[in-house]
C-alpha positions as CSV (number, residue, x, y, z in Angstrom):
1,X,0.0,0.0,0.0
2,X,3.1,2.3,0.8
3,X,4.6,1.5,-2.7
4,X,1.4,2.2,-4.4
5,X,1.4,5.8,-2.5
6,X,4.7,6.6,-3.5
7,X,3.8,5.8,-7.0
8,X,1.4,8.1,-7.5
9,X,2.5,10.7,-5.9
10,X,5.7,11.0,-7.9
11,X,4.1,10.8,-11.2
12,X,2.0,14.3,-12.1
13,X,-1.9,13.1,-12.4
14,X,-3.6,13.2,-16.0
15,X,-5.0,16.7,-15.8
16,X,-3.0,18.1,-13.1
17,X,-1.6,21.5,-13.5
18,X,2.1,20.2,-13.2
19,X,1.1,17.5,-16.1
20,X,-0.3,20.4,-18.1
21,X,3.1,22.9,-17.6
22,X,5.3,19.3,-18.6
23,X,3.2,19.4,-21.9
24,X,3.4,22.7,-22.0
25,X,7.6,22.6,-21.7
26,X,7.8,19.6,-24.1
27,X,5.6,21.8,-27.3
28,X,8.2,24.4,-26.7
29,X,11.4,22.6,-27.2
30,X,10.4,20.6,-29.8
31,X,12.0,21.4,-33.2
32,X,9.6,21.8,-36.1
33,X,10.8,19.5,-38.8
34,X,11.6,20.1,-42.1
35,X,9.1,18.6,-44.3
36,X,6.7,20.9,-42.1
37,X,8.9,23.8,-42.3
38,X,8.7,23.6,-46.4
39,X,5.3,23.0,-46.4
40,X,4.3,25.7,-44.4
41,X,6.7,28.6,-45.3
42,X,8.4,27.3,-48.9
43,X,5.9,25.9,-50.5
44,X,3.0,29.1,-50.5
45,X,5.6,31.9,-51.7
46,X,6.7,29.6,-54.4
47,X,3.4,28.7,-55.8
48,X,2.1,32.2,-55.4
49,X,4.8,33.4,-57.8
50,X,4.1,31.0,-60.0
51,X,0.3,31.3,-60.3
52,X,1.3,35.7,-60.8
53,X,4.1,34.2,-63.8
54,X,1.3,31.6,-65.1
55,X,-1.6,35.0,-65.3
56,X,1.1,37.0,-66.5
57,X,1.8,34.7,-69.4
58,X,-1.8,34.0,-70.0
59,X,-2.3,37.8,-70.6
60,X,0.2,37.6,-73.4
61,X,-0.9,34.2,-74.7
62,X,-4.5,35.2,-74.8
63,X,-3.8,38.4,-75.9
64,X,-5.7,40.3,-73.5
65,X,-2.5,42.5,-73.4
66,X,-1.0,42.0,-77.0
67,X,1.1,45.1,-77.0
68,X,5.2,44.4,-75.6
69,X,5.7,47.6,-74.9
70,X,3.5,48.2,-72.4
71,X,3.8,44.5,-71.2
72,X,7.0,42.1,-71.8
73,X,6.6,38.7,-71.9
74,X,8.1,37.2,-68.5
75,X,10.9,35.8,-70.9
76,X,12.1,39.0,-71.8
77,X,12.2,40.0,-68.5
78,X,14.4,36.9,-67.7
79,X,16.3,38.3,-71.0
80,X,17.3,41.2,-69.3
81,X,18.2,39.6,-66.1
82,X,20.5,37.5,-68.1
83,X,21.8,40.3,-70.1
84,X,22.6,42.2,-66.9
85,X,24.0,39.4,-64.9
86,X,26.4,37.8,-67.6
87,X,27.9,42.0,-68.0
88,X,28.5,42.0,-64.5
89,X,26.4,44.9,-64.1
90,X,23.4,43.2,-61.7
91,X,25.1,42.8,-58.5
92,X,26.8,46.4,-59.1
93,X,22.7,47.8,-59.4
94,X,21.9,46.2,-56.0
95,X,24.9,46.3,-54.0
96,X,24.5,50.5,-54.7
97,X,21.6,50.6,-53.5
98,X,21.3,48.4,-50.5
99,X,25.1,49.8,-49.4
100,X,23.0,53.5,-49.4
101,X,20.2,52.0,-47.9
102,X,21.5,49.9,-45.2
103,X,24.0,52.9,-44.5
104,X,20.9,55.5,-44.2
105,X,19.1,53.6,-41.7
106,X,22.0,53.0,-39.4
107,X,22.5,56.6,-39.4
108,X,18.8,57.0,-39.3
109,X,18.5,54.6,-36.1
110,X,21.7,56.6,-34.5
111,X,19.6,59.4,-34.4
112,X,16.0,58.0,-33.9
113,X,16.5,56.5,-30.9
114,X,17.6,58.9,-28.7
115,X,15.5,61.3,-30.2
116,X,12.7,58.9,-29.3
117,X,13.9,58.5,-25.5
118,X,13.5,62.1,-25.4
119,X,10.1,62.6,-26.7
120,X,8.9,59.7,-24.4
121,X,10.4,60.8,-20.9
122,X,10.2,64.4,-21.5
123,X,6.5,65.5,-21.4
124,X,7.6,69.6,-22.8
125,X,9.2,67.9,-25.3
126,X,6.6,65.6,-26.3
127,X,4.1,68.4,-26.5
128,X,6.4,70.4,-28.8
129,X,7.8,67.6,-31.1
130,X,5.6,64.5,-31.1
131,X,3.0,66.0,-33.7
132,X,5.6,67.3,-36.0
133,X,6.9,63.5,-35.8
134,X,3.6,61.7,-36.0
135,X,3.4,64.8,-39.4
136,X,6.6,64.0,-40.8
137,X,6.1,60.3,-40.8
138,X,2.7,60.8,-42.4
139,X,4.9,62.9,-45.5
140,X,5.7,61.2,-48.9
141,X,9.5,60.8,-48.9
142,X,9.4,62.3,-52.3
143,X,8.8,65.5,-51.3
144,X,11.9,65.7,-49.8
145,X,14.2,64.8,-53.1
146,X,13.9,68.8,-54.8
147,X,14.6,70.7,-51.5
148,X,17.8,68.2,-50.3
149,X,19.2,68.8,-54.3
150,X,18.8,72.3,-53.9
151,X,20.9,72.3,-50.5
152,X,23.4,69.8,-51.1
153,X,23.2,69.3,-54.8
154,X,23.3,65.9,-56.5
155,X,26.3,63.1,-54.2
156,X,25.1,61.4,-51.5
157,X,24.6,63.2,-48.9
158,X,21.5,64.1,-50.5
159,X,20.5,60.9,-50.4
160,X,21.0,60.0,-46.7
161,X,19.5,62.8,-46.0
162,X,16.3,62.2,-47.5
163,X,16.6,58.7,-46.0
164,X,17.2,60.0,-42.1
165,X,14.4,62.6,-43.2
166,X,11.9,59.6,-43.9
167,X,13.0,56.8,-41.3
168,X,13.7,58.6,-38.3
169,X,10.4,59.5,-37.5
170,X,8.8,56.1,-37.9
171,X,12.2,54.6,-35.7
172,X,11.3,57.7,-32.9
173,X,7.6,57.2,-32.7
174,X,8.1,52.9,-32.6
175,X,9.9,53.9,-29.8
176,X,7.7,56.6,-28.1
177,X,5.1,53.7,-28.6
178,X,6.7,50.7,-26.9
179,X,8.0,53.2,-23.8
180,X,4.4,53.6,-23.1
181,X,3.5,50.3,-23.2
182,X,6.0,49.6,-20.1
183,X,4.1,48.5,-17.3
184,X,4.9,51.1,-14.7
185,X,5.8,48.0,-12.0
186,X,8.7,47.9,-14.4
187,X,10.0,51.0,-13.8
188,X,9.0,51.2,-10.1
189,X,11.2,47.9,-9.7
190,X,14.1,49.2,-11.5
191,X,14.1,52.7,-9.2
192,X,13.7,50.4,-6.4
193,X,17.1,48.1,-7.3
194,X,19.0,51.3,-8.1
195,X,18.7,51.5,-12.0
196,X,18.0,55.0,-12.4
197,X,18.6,57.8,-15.2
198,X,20.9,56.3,-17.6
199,X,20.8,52.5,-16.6
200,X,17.2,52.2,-15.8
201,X,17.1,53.5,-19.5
202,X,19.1,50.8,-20.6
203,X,18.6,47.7,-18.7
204,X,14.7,48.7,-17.8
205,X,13.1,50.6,-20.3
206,X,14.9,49.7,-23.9
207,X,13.8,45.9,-22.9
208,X,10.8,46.5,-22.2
209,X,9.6,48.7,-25.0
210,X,11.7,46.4,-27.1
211,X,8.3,45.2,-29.1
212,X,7.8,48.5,-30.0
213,X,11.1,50.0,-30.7
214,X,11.6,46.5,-33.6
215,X,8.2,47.6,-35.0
216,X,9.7,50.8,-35.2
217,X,13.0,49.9,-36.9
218,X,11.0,47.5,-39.4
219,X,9.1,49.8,-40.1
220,X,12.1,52.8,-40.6
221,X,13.8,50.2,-42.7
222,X,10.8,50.4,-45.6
223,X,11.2,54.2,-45.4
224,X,14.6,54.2,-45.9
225,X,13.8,52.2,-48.9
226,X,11.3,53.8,-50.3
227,X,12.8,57.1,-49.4
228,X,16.0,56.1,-51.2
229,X,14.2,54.7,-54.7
230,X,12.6,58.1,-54.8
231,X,15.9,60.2,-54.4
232,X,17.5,57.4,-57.1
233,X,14.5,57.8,-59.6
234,X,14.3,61.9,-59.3
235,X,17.9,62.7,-58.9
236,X,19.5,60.3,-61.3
237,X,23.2,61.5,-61.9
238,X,25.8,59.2,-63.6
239,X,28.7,59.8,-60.9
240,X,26.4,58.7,-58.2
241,X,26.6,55.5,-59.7
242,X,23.5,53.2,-60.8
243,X,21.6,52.0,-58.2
244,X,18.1,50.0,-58.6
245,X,16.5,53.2,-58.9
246,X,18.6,55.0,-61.4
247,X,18.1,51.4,-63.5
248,X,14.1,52.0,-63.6
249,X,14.0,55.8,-64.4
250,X,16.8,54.8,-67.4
251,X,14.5,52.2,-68.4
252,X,11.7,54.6,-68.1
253,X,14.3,57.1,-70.3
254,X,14.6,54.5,-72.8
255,X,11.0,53.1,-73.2
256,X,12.4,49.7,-72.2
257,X,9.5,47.6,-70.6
258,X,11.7,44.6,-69.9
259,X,14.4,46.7,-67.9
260,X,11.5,48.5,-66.2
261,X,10.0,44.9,-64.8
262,X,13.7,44.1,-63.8
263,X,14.1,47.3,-61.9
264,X,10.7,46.6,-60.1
265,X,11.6,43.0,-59.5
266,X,14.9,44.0,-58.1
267,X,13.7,46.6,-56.2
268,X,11.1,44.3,-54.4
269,X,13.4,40.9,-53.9
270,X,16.0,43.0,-51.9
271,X,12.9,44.6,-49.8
272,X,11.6,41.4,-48.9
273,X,15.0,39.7,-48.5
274,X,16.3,42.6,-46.4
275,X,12.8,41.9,-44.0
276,X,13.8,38.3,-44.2
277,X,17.3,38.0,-43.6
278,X,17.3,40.9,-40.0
279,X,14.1,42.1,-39.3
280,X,11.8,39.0,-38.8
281,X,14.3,36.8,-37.1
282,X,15.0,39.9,-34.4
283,X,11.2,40.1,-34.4
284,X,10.6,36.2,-33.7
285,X,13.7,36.6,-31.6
286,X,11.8,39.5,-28.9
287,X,8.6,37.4,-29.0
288,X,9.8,34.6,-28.4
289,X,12.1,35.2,-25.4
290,X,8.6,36.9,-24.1
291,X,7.1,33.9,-24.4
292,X,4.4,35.2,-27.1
293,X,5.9,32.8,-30.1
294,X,5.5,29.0,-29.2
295,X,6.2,27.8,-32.5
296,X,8.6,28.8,-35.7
């Protein structure tokens, strides 16, 4: 009778809560495996490209859309990617951009983030910059591109800064947001163990509004690029180099459809690659050391 006891007292019950947080443990450390992994995250993006290449082609075939120039047959477009790539000028079009890009949003999250500490703790400060933030997010980037040519003419600083002028305030404000979505037992804690000014900032409040402040710089990162195609496409100048954006408004120049669907293509492959490769690892990465991403 003793033995029996012992038995089940070692052994969680079916249904107990301890039971439960074993299962609970054992879903979390499993790996998913591959076949799954394919399934669920290859497989979709590949057949969705080619049901767009198999409507595109119909369009052509059927003749719906019988005129080339206005659109190229996807093997034209695979013409010019094979044109470009065998002249070793493909990887020069994307390596100028994404070096400018990459380089802009650094800068832009040197400056966003303090900036964004500022307008969250400092309420005068707030008040006196967080609508002209929340304003010049809201602004097309584009609208910077004549005014930065006029002040610092056609190199690169004009593009950087039309990239700081439309990521920094989406990096600030991702910020502003996840500061005020700190519980304020947070903050109390940190006061309480010592971490005040400086490293409260640091090892309290950055942590904690870390959600926010990756929303933020994903979000900063697609104005940079947007920002940066629209200073490439308006200000195209051949010592700047050719970057994806000078490509399309060349093709544009030249009435070359083909070249125009590369550009585009380019243009959207690096965005999505760029938001593959950094930004939605780091943002599995914050959930999932919250505990808000079980799976993937």
């Amino acid at each position: 009778m003793a033995s029996t006891d012992t038995t089940t007292t070692n052994a969680p019950a079916e249904g107990s809560v301890e039971a439960g947080l074993d299962a609970l443990e054992t879903t979390q450390s499993s790996r998913t495996p591959l076949r799954r992994t394919l399934v669920d995250k290859v497989l979709p993006p590949l057949a969705a490209i080619v049901v767009v290449l198999v409507v595109w082609q119909g369009l052509i075939t059927l003749k719906i859309v019988d005129d080339p120039t206005k659109l190229p047959t996807p093997g034209a477009v695979w013409g010019a990617f094979r044109e470009d790539w065998l002249q070793g000028k493909l990887l020069g079009y994307i390596w100028t951009s994404v070096s400018r890009g990459l380089l802009g949003f650094c800068l832009a999250l040197l400056i966003g983030t303090p900036l964004g500490l500022l307008v969250a703790r400092v309420r005068f400060v707030r008040a006196a910059i967080g609508p002209i933030l929340s304003g010049l997010q809201s602004l097309p980037s584009v609208a910077w591109v004549p005014p930065a040519v006029i002040w610092l003419g056609l190199d690169n600083s004009m593009m950087y800064t039309v990239i700081l002028l439309g990521a920094v305030p989406s990096i600030a404000n991702g910020l502003v947001s996840g500061v005020d979505q700190v519980p304020p037992l947070f903050l109390r804690a940190g006061r309480t163990l010592g971490a005040t000014g400086v490293k409260g900032t640091w090892h309290i409040t950055l942590p904690a509004a870390l959600p926010g402040y990756v929303a933020g710089m994903k979000q900063g990162w697609a104005f940079s690029w947007r920002s940066l195609m629209a200073a490439e496409i308006i200000a195209s100048f051949p010592d700047l180099g050719t970057g994806l954006g000078q490509l399309l408004e060349n093709a544009r120049t030249a009435s070359d459809m083909a070249m125009v669907f590369e550009a585009i293509l380019l243009i959207l492959f690096v965005g999505i690659a760029i938001d593959l490769l950094i930004f939605s690892p780091l943002e599995r990465w914050v959930l999932r050391s919250r505990g808000l991403l079980v799976k993937g």
